[in-house]
C-alpha positions in Angstrom: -22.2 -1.3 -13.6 -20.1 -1.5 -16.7 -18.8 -5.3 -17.5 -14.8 -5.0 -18.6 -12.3 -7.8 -19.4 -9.6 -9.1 -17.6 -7.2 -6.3 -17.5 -4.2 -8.7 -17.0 -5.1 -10.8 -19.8 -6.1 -7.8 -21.6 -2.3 -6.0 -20.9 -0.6 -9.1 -22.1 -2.5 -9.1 -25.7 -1.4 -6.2 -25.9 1.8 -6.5 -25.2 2.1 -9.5 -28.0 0.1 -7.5 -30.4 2.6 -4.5 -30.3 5.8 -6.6 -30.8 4.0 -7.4 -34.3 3.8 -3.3 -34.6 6.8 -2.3 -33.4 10.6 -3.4 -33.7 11.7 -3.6 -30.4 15.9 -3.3 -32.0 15.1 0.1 -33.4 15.7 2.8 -30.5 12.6 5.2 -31.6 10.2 2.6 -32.1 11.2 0.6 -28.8 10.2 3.6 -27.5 6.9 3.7 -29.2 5.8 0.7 -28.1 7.1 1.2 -24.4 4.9 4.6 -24.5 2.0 2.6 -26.0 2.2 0.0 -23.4 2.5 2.4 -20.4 -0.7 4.5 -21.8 -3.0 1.1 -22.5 -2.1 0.2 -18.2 -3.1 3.5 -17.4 -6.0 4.5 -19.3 -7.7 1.2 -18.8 -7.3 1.2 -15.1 -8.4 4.7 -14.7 -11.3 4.3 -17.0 -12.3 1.9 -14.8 -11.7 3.8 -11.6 -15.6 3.8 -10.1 -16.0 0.0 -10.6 -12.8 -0.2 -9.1 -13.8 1.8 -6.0 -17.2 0.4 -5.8 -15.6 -3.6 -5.6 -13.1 -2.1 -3.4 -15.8 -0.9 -0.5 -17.9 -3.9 -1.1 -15.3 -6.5 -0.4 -13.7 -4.1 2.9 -17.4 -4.5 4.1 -17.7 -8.0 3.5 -14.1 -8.4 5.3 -15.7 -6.3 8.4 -18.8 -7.9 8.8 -16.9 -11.8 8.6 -14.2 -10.6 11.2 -16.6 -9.2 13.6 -18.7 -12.2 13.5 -15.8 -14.2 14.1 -15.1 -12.3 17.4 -12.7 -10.1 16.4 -12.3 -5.9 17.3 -12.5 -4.4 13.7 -11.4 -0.4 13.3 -11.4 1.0 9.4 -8.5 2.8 9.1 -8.0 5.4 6.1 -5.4 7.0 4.8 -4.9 9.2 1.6 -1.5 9.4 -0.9 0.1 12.0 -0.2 3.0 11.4 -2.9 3.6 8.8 -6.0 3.5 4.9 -4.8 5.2 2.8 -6.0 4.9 -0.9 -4.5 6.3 -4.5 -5.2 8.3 -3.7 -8.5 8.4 -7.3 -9.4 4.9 -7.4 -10.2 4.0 -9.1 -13.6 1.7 -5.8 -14.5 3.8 -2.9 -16.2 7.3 -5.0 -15.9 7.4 -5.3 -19.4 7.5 -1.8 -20.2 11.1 -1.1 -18.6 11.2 -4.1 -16.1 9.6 -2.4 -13.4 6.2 -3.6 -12.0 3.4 -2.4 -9.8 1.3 -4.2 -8.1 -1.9 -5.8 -8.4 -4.6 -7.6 -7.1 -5.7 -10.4 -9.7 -8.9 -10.5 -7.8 -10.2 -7.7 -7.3 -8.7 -6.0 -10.4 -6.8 -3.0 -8.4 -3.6 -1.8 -7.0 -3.0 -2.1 -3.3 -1.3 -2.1 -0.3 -0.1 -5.8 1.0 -0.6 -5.8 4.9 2.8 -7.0 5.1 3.5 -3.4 4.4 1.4 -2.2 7.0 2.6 -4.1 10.0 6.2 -3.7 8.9 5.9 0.0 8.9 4.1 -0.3 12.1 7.0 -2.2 13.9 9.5 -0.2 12.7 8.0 2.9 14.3 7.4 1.3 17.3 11.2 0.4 17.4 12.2 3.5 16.7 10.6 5.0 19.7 12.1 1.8 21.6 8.5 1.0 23.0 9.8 -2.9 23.6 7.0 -3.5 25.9 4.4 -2.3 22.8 6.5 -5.1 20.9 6.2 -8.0 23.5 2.6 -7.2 24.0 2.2 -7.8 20.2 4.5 -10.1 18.6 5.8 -11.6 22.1 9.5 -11.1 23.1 12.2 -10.6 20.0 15.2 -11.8 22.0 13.2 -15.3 23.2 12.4 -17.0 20.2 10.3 -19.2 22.1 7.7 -16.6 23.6 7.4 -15.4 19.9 3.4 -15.8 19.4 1.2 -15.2 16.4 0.9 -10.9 16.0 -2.5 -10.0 18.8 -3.4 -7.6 16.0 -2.9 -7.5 12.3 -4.0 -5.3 9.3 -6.1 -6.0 6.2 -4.7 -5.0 2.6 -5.4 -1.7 2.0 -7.6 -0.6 -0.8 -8.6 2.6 -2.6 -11.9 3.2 -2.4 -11.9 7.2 -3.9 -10.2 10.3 -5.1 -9.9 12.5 -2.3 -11.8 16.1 -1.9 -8.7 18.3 -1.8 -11.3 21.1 -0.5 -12.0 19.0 2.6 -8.4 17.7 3.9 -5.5 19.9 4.5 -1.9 19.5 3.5 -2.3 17.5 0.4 -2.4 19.6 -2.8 -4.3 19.1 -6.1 -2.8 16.4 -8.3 -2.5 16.9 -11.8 -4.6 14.2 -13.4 -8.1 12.6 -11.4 -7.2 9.1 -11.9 -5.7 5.9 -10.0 -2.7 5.1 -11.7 -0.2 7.4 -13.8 2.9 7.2 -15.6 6.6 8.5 -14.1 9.8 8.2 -16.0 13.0 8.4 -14.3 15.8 9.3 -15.9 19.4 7.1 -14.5 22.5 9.6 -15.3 25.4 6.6 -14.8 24.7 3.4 -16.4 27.8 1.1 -17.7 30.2 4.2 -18.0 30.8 6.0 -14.5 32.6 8.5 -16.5 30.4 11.6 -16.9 31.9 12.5 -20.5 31.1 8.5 -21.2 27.3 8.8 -19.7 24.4 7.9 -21.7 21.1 8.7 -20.1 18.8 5.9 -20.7 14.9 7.1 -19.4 13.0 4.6 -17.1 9.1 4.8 -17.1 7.2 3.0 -14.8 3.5 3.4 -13.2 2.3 4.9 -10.1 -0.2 5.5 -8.1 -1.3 8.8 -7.8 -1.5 11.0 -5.2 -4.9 11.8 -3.4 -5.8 8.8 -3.4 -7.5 7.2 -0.1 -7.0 3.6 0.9 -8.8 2.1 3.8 -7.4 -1.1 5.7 -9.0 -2.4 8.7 -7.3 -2.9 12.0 -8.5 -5.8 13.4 -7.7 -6.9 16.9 -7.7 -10.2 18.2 -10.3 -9.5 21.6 -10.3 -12.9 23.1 -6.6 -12.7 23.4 -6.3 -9.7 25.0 -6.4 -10.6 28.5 -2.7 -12.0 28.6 0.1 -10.8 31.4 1.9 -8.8 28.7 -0.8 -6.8 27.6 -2.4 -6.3 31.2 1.1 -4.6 32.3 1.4 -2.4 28.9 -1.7 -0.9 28.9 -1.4 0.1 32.7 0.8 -0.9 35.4 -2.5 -2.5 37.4 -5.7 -3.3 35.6 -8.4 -5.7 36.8 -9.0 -8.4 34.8 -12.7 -7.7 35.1 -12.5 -4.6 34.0 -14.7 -3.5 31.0 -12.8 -4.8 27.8 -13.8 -1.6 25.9 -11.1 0.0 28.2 -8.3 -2.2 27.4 -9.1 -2.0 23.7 -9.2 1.8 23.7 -5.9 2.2 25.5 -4.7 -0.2 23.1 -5.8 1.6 19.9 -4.7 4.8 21.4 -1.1 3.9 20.9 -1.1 1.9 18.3 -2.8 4.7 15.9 -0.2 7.2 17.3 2.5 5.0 15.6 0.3 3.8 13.0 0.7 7.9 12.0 4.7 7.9 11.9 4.9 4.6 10.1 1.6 6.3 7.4 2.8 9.6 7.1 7.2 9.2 8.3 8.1 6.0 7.2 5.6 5.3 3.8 5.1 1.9 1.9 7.0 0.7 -0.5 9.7 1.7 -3.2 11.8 4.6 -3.0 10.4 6.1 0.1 13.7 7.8 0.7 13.0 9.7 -2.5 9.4 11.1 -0.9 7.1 8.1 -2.8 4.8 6.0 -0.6 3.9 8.8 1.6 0.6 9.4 3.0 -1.8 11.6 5.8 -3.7 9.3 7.9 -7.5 10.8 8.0 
């Protein structure tokens, strides 16, 4: 395996190496160095993409093996990009380019997807099909802030861990370059003037993660809890408490990957979902 640098540390050398190039009060060469900066992120991280992938698996294993020992009902759960992401613009990596971040795990030296995203996207599907008794099994009842209870199930981060075989999944199409991260420039039409004589188009750029890109989070279920009134009367209006657990779990899953699919593929993670980014096919 190859040994890189930091690629934070590395980014921000960079960074204070070009202002010594470039003069950031002259239009063409603030452009320069913006273009520069954008194309050191990229083709570091992408040159870096099979070390990235390997780490990525070798940690989600790690995760599994630790949970399940811990007594816990672990499911991998995969998913591949299905359109640009873009997630947690505030993120230190990229924001200098034109203020706009993506983010990154310091860590394990990749891009992912916080499980806060997950779960959120989860429960908003769930509430959008009204399935209140789904919610109070879970997270306990939203009107009684006292019979609120720590989430029965939660989700990892999610991680890629390869490009996906376009030949071997439908409905995702070929994307243009065979690497993690890529640059996207957005171009605002109405900045201080909202006079379109007045209008001075100023160009955005930004990285992205590509498409065809699959992630894999684990769904991890908290067994020893799952024997409590509300979850007895969701997953069937009569079930004996003896009854195999395997049972309960399945019925559980079941419904939970159902919506786990609108939130994945519907709803998407991140920034400017309405606009078709952070959409993806769960495999």
């Amino acid at each position: 395996m190859d040994i890189y640098n930091n690629l934070y540390e590395e980014y921000i050398r960079r960074a204070v190496g070009l202002l010594h190039k470039y003069n950031l009060k002259d239009k063409e060469e603030k452009t320069q160095y913006k273009n520069e900066l954008a194309e050191f992120i990229v083709k570091n991280v992408n040159n870096r993409i099979s070390n990235i992938f390997d780490r990525n698996r070798k940690y989600l294993t790690t995760l599994k093996e630790n949970l399940i020992n811990a007594g816990k009902s672990v499911y991998e759960i995969k998913f591949v990009s299905t359109s640009r992401v873009l997630i947690d613009t505030s993120s230190p990596l990229g924001w200098l380019i034109d203020e706009v971040g993506i983010i990154w795990d310091p860590l394990l030296e990749t891009p992912y997807i916080p499980s806060t995203q997950i779960m959120g996207a989860l429960r908003a599907a769930i509430t959008i099909d009204s399935d209140y008794k789904l919610i109070e099994a879970i997270w306990g009842n939203p009107k009684d802030v006292s019979k609120n209870k720590l989430a029965l199930l939660h989700f990892s981060s999610a991680y890629p861990i390869q490009i996906a075989d376009v030949s071997e999944i439908t409905d995702i199409t070929e994307s243009r370059k065979s690497g993690l991260l890529e640059r996207e420039v957005i171009t605002p039409m109405y900045g201080d003037s909202p006079k379109e004589t007045e209008t001075m188009p100023k160009p955005v750029q930004f990285i992205v993660i590509s498409r065809n890109i699959v992630f894999e989070a684990l769904l991890v279920i908290d067994t020893p809890r799952l024997f409590t009134e509300e979850v007895l009367k969701y997953v069937a209006e009569k079930v004996d408490v003896n009854e195999n657990i395997t049972v309960i779990i399945d019925r559980l899953k079941k419904k939970i990957m159902s919506y786990l699919r609108v939130a994945v593929e519907d709803i998407g993670f991140g920034s400017k979902t309405s606009s078709n980014y952070g959409l993806f096919k769960l495999l």
